[in-house]
Every structure is written in structure tokens, then in C-alpha cells.
Phi, psi and omega in degrees: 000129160300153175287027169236013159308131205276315157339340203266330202285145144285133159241171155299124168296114183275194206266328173288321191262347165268011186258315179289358145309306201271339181297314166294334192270309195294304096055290179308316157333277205277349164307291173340314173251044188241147177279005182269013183252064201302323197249125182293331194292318178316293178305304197274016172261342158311298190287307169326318139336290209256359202280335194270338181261008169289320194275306124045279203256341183263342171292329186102359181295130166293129143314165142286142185339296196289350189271310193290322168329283195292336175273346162313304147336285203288297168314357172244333153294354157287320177307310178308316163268005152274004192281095187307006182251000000 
């Protein structure tokens, strides 16, 4: 891809993708002691996932839809089961 990619391009970070940055590094965070993960490599290619499209999105960099869709998923079912109540 050329620098005239709309990937290539910086934009200003809105109030949404710097509240969903943080929402992904904490999400990423907190995978690291959690025991609901039996294989550590795993959880941690999980965190890695979500921890490079926090930086991404916090940077000002677009995801592609389908990519940012699917860490949406996966970030509201960690959550869920990570949810101690």
C-alpha cells in the first residue's frame, strides 16, 4: 500500500476509539491472571490481539471493519467471562 492509504493516514483520535483503546488494553490486562484460559500462550496471543488494535485505534490508525467487528466480539466475550459476578 502507498501513502495514500486511507491505513497510512493519522487522523485525531475521537472520544470513541480513545474510550475503546482503553477498554482493549484493560480487557488485555486483565487476561494475564485469569485462569479461564488453560493454555498461557494462547491467553497470551489473545492479549497481544487486542493489546496492537488498542494501539491502533489509540494512535489514530483505522482497523478494517471486519477486523475491528471480530476484536469487538471477542472483547465483549472476555469480558463477559471475566466478569466475576
Amino acid at each position: 500500500m502507498g501513502a495514500d492509504s486511507r491505513y497510512d493516514r493519522i487522523r485525531p483520535v475521537g472520544d470513541r476509539e480513545a474510550a475503546e483503546a482503553r477498554a482493549l488494553h484493560t480487557i488485555a490486562e486483565l487476561l494475564d491472571d485469569w485462569s479461564g484460559i488453560s493454555s498461557r500462550s494462547v491467553a497470551l496471543q489473545l492479549a497481544g490481539v487486542l493489546q496492537a488494535t488498542a494501539v491502533e485505534l489509540g494512535n489514530g490508525r483505522p482497523v478494517p471493519v471486519g477486523v475491528r467487528r471480530a476484536i469487538r466480539g471477542l472483547a465483549d466475550a472476555l469480558r463477559q467471562e471475566l466478569d466475576p459476578r
